[in-house]
VOZA-996893 format. One record per residue (C-alpha): x, y, z; residue number from 1; residue in three letters. Coordinates in Angstrom, 1 decimal, padded with zeros to 4 digits. Layout:
BEGIN
+--------+--------+--------+-----+------+
|   east |  north |     up | seq | type |
+--------+--------+--------+-----+------+
|      X |      Y |      Z | NUM |  ala |
...
+--------+--------+--------+-----+------+
//
This chain:
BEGIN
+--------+--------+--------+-----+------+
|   east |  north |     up | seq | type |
+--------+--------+--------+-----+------+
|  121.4 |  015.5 |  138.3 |   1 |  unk |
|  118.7 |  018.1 |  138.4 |   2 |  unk |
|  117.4 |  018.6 |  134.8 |   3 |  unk |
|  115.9 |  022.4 |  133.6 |   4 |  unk |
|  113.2 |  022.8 |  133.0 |   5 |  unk |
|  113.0 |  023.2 |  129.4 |   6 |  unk |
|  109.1 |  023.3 |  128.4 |   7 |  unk |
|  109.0 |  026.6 |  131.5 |   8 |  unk |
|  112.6 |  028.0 |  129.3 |   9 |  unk |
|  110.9 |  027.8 |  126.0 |  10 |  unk |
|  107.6 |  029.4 |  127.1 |  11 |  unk |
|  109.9 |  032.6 |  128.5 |  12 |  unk |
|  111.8 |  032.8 |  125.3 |  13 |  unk |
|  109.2 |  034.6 |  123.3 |  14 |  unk |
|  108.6 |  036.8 |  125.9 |  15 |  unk |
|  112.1 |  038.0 |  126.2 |  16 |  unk |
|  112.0 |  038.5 |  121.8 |  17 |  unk |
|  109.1 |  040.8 |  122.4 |  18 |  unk |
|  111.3 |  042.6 |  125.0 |  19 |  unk |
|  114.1 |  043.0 |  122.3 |  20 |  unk |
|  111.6 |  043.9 |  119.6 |  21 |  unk |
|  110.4 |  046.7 |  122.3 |  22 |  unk |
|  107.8 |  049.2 |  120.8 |  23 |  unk |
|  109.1 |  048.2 |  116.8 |  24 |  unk |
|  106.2 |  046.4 |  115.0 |  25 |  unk |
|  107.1 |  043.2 |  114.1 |  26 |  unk |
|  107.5 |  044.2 |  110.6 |  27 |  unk |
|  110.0 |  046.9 |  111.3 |  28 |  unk |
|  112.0 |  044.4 |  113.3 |  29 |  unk |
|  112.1 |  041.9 |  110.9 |  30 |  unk |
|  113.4 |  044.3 |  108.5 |  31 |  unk |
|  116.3 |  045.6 |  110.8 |  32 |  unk |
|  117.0 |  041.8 |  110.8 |  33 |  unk |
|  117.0 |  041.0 |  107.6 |  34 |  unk |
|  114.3 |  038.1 |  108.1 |  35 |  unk |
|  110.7 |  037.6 |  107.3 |  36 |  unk |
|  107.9 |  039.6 |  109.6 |  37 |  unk |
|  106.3 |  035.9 |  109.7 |  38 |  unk |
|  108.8 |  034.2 |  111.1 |  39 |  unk |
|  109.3 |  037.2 |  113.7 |  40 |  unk |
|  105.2 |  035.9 |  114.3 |  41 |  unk |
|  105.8 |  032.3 |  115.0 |  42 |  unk |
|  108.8 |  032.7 |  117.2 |  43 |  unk |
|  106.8 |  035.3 |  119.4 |  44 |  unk |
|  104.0 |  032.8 |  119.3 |  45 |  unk |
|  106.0 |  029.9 |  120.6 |  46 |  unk |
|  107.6 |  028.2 |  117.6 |  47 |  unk |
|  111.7 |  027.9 |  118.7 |  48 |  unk |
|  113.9 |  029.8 |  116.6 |  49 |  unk |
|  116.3 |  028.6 |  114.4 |  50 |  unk |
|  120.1 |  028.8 |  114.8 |  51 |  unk |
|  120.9 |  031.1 |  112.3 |  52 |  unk |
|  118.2 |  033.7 |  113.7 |  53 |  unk |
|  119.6 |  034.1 |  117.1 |  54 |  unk |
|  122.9 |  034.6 |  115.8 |  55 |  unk |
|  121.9 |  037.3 |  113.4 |  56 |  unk |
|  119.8 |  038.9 |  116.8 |  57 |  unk |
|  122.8 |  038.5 |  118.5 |  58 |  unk |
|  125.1 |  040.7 |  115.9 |  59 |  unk |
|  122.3 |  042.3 |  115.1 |  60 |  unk |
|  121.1 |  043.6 |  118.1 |  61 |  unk |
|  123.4 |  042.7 |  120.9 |  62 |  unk |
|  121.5 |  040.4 |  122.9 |  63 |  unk |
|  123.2 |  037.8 |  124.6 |  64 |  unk |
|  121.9 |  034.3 |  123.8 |  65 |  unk |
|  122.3 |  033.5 |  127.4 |  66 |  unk |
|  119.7 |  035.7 |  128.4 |  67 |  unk |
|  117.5 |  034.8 |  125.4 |  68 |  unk |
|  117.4 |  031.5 |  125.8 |  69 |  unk |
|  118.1 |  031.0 |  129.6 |  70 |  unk |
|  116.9 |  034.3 |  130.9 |  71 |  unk |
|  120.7 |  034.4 |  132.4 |  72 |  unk |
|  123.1 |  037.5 |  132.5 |  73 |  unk |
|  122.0 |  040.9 |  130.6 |  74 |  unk |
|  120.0 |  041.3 |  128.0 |  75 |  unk |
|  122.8 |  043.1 |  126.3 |  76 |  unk |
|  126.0 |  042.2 |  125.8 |  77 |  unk |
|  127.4 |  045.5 |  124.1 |  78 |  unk |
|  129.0 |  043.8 |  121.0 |  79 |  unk |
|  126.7 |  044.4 |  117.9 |  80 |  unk |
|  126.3 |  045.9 |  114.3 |  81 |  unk |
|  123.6 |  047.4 |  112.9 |  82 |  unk |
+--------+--------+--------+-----+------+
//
């Protein structure tokens, strides 16, 4: 069985929040998500987010958390609420 590898996945996955976050500042993100500008900080700066986060970007912003996570698939999945 070949295993991922995981430390390569969780290097990308701050570069693909950036991606979502596009040209918002952090602090504008983190207000259309409803969370705190520092946390939007440590999860672009490597710490992994929790759960509950990349469900609310999911919903929030319609990224699949395939893509997020794996870099699989789209970025969007078209199903979200603002």
């Amino acid at each position: 069985m070949v295993r991922p590898n995981v430390e390569k996945m969780k290097k990308q996955l701050p570069v693909r929040l950036a991606r979502v976050r596009g040209v918002r500042s952090q602090r504008r993100f983190a207000r259309d998500l409803g969370v705190f500008q520092q946390n939007i900080n440590r999860y672009e700066a490597g710490t992994t987010p929790h759960t509950d986060f990349l469900m609310t970007l999911g919903m929030k912003e319609g990224v699949s958390i395939d893509w997020l996570l794996f870099g699989k698939g789209r970025m969007k999945n078209g199903h979200h609420r603002r």
